[in-house]
C-alpha atoms as one frame of an Amber mdcrd trajectory, in Angstrom:
protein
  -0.027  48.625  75.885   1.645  51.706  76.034   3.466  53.695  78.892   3.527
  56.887  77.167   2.194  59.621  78.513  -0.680  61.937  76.690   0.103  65.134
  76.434  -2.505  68.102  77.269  -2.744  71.302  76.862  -3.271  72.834  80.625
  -5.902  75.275  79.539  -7.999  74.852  76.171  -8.888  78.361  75.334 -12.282
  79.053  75.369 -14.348  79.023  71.753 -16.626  81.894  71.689 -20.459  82.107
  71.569 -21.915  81.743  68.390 -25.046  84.505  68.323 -27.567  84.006  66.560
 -28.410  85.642  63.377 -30.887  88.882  63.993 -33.507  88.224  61.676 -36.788
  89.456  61.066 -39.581  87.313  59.201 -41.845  89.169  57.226 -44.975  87.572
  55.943 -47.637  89.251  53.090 -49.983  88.048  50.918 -49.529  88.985  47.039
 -52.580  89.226  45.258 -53.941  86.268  43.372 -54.014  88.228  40.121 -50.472
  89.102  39.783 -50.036  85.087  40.785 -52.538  84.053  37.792 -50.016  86.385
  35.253 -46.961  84.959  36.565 -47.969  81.155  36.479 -49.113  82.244  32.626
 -46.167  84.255  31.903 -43.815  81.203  32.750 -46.208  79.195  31.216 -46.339
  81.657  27.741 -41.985  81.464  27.904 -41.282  78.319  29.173 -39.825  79.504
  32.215 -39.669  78.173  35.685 -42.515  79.779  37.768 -40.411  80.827  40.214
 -38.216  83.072  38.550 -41.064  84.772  37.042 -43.111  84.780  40.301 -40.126
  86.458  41.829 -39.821  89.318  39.011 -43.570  89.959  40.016 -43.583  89.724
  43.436 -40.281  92.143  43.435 -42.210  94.220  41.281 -45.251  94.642  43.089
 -43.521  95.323  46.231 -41.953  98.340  44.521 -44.998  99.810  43.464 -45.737
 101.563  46.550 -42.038 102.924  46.331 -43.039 104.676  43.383
């Protein structure tokens, strides 16, 4: 065994808080016809459905801005 001696700090400095991210869920329903066009649309191009369905959905949130 041995006789050497550990060395510590005498203060560990202090690690500060992590905060939590401020985030804000937002929920909607999109309406099932623009769901229908995109699951065609991907289905027309051979695309995954969730890029289209995001296109749509972006798009049809934008209407209103319009």
């Amino acid at each position: 065994m041995s006789t050497e001696t550990c060395k510590t700090p005498s203060k560990v400095p202090t690690v500060p808080k992590q905060t939590r991210p401020r985030m804000v869920v937002v929920n909607f329903r999109v309406p099932a016809e623009v769901k229908e066009r995109g699951y065609a649309k991907a289905e027309e191009e051979g695309r995954n459905p969730t890029e289209i369905m995001r296109e749509l959905w972006t798009a049809w949130t934008n209407e209103g801005d319009e």
